[in-house]
KEKE-3310 file (N, C-alpha, C; in steps of 0.2 Angstrom, whole numbers, plus 5000, padded with zeros to 4 digits):
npx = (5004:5009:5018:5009:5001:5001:5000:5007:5003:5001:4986:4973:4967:4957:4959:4970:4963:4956:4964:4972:4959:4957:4968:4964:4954:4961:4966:4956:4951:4963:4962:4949:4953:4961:4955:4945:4951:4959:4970:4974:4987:4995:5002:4997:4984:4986:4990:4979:4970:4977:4974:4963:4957:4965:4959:4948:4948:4955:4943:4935:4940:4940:4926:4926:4932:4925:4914:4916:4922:4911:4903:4908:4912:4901:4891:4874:4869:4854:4839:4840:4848:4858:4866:4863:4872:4880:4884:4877:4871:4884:4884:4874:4876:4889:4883:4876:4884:4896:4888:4880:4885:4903:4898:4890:4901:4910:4900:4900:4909:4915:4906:4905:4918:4919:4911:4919:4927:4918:4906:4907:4901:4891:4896:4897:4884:4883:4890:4883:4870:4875:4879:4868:4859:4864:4866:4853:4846:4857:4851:4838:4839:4846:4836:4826:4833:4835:4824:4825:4823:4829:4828:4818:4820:4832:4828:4820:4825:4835:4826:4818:4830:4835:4824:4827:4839:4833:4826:4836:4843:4834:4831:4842:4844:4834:4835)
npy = (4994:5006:5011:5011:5024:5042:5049:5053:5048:5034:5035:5031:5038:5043:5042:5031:5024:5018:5015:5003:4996:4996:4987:4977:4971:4970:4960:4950:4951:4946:4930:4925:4926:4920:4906:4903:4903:4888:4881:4887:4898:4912:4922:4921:4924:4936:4945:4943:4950:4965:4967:4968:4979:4988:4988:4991:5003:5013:5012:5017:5032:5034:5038:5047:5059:5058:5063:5074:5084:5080:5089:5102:5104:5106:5118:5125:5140:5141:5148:5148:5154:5146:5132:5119:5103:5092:5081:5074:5063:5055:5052:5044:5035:5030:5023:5014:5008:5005:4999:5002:5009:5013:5019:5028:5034:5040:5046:5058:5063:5067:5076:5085:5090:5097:5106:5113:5120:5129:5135:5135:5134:5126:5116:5105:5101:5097:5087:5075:5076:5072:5059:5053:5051:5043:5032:5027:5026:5017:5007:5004:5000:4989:4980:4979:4973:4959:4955:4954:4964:4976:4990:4995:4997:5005:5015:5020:5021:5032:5041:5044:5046:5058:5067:5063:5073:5085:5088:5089:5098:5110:5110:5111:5126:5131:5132)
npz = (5000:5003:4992:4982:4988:4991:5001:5015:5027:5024:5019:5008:4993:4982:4968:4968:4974:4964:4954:4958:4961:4946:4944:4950:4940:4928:4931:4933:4922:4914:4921:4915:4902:4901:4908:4897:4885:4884:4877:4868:4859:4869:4866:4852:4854:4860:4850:4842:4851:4851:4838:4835:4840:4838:4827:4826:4833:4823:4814:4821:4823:4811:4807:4818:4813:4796:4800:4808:4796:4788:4793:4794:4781:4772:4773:4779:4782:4793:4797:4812:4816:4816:4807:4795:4790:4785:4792:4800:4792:4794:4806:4809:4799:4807:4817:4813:4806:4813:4827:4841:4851:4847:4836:4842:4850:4841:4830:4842:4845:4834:4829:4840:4839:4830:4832:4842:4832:4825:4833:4847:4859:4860:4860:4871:4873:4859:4860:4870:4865:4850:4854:4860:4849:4841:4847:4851:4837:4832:4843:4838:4826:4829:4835:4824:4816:4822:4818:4802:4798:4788:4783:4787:4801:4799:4794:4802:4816:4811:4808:4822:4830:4823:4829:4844:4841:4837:4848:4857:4856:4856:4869:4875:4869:4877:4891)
capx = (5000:5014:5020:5003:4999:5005:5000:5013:5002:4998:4978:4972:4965:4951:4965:4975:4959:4954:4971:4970:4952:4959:4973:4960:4950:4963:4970:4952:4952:4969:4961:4945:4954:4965:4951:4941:4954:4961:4974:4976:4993:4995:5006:4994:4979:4987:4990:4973:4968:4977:4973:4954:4957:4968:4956:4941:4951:4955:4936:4930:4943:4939:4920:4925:4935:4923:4906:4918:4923:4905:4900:4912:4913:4896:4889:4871:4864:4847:4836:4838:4856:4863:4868:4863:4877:4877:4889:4871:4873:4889:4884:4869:4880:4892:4879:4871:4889:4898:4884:4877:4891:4906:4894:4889:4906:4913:4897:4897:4916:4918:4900:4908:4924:4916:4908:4922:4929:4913:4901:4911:4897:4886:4903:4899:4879:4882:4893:4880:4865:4874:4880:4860:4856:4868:4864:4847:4847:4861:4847:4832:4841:4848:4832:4825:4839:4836:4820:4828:4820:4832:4825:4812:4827:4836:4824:4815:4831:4837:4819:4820:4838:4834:4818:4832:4844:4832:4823:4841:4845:4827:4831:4848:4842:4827:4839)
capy = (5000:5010:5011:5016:5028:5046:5051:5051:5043:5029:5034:5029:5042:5040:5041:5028:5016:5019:5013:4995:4994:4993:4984:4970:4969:4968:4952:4946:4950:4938:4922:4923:4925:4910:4898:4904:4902:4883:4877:4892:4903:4915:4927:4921:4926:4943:4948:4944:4955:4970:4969:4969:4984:4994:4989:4995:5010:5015:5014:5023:5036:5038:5040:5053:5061:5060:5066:5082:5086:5084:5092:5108:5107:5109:5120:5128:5143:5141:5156:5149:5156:5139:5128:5113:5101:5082:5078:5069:5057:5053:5048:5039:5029:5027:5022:5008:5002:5002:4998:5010:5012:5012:5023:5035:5037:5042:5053:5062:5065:5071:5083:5089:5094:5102:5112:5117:5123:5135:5136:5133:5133:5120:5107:5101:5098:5090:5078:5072:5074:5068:5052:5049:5053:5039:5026:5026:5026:5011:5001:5003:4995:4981:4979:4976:4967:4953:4950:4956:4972:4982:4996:4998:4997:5010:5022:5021:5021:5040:5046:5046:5047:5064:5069:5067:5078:5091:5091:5090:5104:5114:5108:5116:5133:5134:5135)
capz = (5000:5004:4985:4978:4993:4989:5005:5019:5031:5020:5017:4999:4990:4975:4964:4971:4975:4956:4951:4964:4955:4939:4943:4949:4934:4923:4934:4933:4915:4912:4923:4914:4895:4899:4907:4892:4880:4884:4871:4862:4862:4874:4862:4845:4858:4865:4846:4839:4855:4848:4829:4834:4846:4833:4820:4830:4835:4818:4811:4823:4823:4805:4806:4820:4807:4791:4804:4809:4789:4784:4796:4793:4773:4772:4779:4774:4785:4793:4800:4817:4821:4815:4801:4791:4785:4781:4799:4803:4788:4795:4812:4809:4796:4809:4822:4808:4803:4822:4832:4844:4857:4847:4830:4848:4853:4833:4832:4845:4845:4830:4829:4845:4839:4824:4835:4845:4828:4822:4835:4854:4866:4857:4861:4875:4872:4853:4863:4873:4861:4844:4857:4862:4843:4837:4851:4846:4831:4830:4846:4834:4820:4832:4836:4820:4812:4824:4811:4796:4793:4790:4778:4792:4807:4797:4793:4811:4818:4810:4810:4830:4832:4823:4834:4847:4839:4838:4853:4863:4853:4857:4877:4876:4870:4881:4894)
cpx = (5004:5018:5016:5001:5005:5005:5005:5009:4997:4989:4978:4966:4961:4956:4967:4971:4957:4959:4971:4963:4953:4963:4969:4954:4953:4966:4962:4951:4957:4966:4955:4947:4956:4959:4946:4946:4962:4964:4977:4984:4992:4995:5000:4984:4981:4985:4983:4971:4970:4977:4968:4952:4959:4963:4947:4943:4949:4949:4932:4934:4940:4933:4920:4925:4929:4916:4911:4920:4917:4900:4903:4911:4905:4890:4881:4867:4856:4845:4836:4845:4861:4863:4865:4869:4877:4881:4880:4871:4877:4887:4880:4873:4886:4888:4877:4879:4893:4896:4884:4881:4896:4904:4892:4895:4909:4908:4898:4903:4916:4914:4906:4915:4924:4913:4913:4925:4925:4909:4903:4906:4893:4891:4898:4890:4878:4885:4886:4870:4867:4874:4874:4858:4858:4866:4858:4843:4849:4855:4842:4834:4844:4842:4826:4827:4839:4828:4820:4825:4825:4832:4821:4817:4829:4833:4821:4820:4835:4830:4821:4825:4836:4829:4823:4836:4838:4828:4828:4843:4838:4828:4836:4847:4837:4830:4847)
cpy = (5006:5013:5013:5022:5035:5051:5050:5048:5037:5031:5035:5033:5041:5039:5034:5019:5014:5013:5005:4992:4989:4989:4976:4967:4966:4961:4949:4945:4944:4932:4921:4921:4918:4905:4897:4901:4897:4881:4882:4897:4908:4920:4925:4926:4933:4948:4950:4950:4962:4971:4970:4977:4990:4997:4992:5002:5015:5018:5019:5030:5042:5041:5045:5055:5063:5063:5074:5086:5086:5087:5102:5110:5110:5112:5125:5132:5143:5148:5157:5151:5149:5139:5121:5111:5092:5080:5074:5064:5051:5048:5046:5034:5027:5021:5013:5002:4998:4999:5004:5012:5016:5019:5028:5038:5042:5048:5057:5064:5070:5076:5088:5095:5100:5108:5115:5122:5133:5137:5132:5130:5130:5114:5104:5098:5093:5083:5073:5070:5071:5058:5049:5047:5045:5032:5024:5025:5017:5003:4998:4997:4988:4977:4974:4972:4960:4950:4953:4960:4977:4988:4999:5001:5004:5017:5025:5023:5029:5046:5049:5045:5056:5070:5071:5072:5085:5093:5093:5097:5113:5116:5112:5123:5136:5136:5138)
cpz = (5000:4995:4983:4982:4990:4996:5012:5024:5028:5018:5008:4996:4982:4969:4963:4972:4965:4953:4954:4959:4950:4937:4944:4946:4932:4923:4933:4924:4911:4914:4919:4907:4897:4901:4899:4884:4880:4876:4864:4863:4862:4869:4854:4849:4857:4854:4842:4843:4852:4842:4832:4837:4841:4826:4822:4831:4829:4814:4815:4824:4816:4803:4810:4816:4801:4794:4804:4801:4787:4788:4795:4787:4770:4775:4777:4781:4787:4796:4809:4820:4818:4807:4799:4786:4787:4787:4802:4802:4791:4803:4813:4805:4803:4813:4821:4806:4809:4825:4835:4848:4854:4840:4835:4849:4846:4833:4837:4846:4838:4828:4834:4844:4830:4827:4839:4840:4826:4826:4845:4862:4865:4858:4865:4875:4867:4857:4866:4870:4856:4849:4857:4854:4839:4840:4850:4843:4829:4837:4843:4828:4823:4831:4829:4817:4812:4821:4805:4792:4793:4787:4784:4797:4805:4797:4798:4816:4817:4811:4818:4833:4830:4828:4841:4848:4839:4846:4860:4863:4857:4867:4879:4876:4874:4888:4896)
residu = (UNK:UNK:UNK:UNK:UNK:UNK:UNK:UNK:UNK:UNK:UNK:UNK:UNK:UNK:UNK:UNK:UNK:UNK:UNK:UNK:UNK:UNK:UNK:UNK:UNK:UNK:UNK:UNK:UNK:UNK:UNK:UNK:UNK:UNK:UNK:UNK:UNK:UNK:UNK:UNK:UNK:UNK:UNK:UNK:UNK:UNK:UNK:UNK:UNK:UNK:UNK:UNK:UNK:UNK:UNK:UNK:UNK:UNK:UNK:UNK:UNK:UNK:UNK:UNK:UNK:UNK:UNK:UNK:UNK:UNK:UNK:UNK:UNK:UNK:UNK:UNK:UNK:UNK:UNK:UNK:UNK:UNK:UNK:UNK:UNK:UNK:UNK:UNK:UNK:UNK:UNK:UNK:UNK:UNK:UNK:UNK:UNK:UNK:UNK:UNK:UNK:UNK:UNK:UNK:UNK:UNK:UNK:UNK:UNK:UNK:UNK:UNK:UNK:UNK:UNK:UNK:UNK:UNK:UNK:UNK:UNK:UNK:UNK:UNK:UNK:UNK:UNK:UNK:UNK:UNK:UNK:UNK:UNK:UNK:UNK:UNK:UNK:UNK:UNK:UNK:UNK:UNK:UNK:UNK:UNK:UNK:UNK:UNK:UNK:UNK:UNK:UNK:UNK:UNK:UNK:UNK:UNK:UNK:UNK:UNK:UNK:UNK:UNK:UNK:UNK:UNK:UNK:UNK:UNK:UNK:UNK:UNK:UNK:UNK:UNK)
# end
């Protein structure tokens, strides 16, 4: 305790206990991969874990990325103080291709940082509305996916993903 404690009379501080926590996850993490993954290499196991992680990473990096570009390049004045631009496309497509976690985190990362760009005081809302916007969206389509409708899923799924987006939008300004 005396090693993790930064405190001089050893007390463990949220920091500290945070850090302990995570250390016994990550050890519960390792005994459950290995009983789970009986007869397999350790090192062919550890690798697949991070191709899947890098190649997860990567795609959702880059549908942050293409949500924050079409969100910026096109940009079309409305009457209400704001803009119309296709960065919605983007994160319903993320939503639909990622899932809804991974399609929520990419959207609402990359609206966000569009907005830190053009419009600063709307950051910290898009995050939390495009995120809802995306999750949504991407549940509705799980939803129906699991009986093969997905033209229905998809469109039922951005419709009130949208309805979201504006009314988080409408909640923001009201206050």
């Amino acid at each position: 305790m005396g090693l993790v404690s930064l405190q001089s009379d050893l007390r463990i501080g949220r920091g500290e206990g945070l850090t302990i926590l995570s250390g016994v996850f990550y050890a519960l993490h390792i005994i459950a991969t290995a009983s789970a993954a009986r007869g397999c290499s350790p090192v062919l196991l550890s690798f697949v874990q991070f191709a899947v992680a890098a190649v997860l990473s990567w795609v959702t990096a880059l549908f942050a990325a293409l949500t924050c570009a079409a969100t910026l390049v096109i940009q079309i004045p409305s009457p209400t103080n704001g803009y119309f631009n296709l960065g919605d496309c983007f994160v319903l497509l993320g939503a639909f291709v990622l899932g809804p976690w991974l399609g929520g985190f990419a959207g609402s990362v990359g609206s966000m940082i569009a907005d830190l760009i053009s419009y600063p005081m709307y950051a910290p809302a898009t995050l939390v509305i495009k995120g809802l916007m995306a999750i949504l969206a991407g549940l509705i389509l799980r939803a129906f996916a699991k009986r093969s409708r997905y033209i229905t899923g998809e469109t039922l799924g951005a419709v009130c993903g949208e309805v979201v987006m504006m009314a988080g939008y409408f909640t923001f300004e009201a206050f």
